[in-house]
N, C-alpha and C positions, 0 to 999 in steps of 0.2 A: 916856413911851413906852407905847403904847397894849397890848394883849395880843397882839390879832391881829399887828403888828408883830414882836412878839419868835418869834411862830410862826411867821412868814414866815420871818424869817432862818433860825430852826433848823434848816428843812427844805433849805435850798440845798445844791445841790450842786459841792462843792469840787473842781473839774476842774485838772488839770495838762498839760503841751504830749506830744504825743507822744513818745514815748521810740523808738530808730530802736537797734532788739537783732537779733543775729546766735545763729545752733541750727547745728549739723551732727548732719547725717543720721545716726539709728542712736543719737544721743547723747542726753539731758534736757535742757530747759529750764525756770526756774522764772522766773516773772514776779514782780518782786521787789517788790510791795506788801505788805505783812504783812496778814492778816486774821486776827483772834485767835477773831471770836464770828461773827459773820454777816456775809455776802458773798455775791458774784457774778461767775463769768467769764463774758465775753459775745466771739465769736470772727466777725468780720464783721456781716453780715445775718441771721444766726440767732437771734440774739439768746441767751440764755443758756445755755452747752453745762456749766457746772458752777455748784454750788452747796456753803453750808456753814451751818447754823444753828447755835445752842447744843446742845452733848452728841449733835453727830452730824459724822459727816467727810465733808469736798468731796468724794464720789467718785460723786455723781450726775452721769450726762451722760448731758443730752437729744440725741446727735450720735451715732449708731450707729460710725463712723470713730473718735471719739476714745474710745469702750469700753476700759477697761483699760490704756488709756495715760495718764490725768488726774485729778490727785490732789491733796489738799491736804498738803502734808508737815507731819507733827506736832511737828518740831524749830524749822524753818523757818518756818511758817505760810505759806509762797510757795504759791500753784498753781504743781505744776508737771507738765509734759508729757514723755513717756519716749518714747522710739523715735522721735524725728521723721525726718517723710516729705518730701521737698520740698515735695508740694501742701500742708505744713501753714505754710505763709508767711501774712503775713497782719495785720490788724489785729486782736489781741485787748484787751479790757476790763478791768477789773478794778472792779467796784463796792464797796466797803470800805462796810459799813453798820455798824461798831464805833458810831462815834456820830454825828456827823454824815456825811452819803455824802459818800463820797471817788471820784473815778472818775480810774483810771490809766490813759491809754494804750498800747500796747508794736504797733510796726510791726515783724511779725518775718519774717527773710530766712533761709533755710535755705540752707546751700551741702554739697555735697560732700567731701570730702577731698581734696586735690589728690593726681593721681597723679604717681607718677615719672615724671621727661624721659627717655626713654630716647636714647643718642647711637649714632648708624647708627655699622657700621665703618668705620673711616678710610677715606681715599680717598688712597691713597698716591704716587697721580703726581701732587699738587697739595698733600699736606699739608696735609688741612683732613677736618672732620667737621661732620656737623649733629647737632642737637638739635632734638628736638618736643616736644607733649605733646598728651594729650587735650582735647579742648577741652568747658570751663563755663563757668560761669556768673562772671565775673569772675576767667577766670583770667589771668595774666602770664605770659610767658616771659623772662627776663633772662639774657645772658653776662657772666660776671666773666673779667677778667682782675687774678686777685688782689682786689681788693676795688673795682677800675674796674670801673664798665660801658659794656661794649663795644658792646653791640645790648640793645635792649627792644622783645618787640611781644607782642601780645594783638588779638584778632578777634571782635566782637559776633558775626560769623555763626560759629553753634553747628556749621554743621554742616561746616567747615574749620580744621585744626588748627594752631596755631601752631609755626611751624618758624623754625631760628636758624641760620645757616651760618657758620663761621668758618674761615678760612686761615690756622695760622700760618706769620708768617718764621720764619726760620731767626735773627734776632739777639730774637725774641724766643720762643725754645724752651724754657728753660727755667721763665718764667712759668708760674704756676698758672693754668689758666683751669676755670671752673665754669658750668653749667647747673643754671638756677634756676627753677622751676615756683610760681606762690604765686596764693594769692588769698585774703579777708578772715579767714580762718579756718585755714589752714596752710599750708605747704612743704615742697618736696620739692628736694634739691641735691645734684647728681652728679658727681662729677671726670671733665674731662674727657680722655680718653686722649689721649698722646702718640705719634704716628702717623710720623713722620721723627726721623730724626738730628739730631744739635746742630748741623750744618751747612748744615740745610734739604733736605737729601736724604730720600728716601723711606727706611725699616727696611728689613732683609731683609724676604725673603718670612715671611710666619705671624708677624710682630712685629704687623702692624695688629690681629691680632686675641685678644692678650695685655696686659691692664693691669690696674690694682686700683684701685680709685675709692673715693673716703667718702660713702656715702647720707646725707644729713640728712632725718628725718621729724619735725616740728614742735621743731625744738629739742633731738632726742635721735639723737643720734652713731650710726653701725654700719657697719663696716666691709665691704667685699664684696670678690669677686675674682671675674672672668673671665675662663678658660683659654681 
């Protein structure tokens, strides 16, 4: 094997398939290639917004936007990005020049938090309530009944809010039913009030609008009340 040959190879670069990563707003993300000695993040068409040589830290960024949000963590070795903005979605790089170049993918999607569904007041001459929610970027709306669901919908157009209508019977009154907000990143789950009598009848008058619900926000429980 000739010289020039073994030079060829050394110099390749070792590329990997796109990596398809999720951020919420407000929160960090670290792009998880390790870079111990010298590297490269490179974020679209700009070509390199951080950098990291021997005995100095990733916190050069040529990208006045990413100023003071983009860092190399010294535990971790990950680049990573603090406060993200929605417009920070995107394809970022990563150039690993430890020893031979490594270049990592990461196609990243920023979503929001989902908000609470909030459920209108009963509607008591028919015994039924709706639920909505704000509408994002991939968000759902779901009805439980107990752990069935009842209705599903979600709406690309951003600018009409996903709304859910439900009637209970009267033989099925005592059922739990719940309004479920979610999209790839978190959830929001409301109990939904009980608006008529175990008969199917409407409550007295000022019942529609006294019940006590369990919010759920990404998996942690808190109880509320509404007089």
């Amino acid at each position: 094997v000739s010289l020039s040959t073994v030079l060829c190879a050394s110099q390749q670069t070792v590329q990997s398939e796109t990596q398809q990563v999720k951020g919420i707003v407000g929160q960090s993300f670290s792009f998880q290639e390790r870079v111990i000695k010298t590297g490269n993040l490179l974020y679209g068409d700009l070509d390199s917004i951080a950098n990291v040589y021997p005995g100095r830290e990733g916190k050069i960024t040529l990208e006045k936007r990413f100023e003071n949000r983009l860092h190399l963590n010294n535990v971790t070795r990950y680049f990573t990005l603090s406060d993200l903005h929605i417009d920070d979605a995107g394809v970022y790089t990563v150039e690993n020049t430890d020893e031979e170049k490594k270049t990592t993918k990461f196609e990243l999607t920023v979503y929001n938090v989902v908000s609470k569904p909030p459920v209108t007041e009963c509607d008591r001459s028919s015994c039924s309530v709706v639920c909505s929610v704000d509408n994002e970027k991939e968000v759902t709306l779901t009805l439980y009944r107990g752990e069935e669901i009842l209705n599903q919908t979600s709406s690309p157009d951003l600018t009409t809010d996903p709304s859910l209508h439900l009637e209970v019977e009267g033989k099925n009154y005592n059922s739990t039913y719940s309004c479920v907000a979610s999209n790839p990143v978190s959830n929001e789950t409301v109990l939904v009030p009980k608006c008529c009598s175990e008969d199917g009848h409407p409550n007295d008058a000022g019942g529609a609008n006294r019940y006590t619900g369990i919010g759920v926000t990404q998996n942690r429980y808190t109880r509320i009340g509404v007089a």
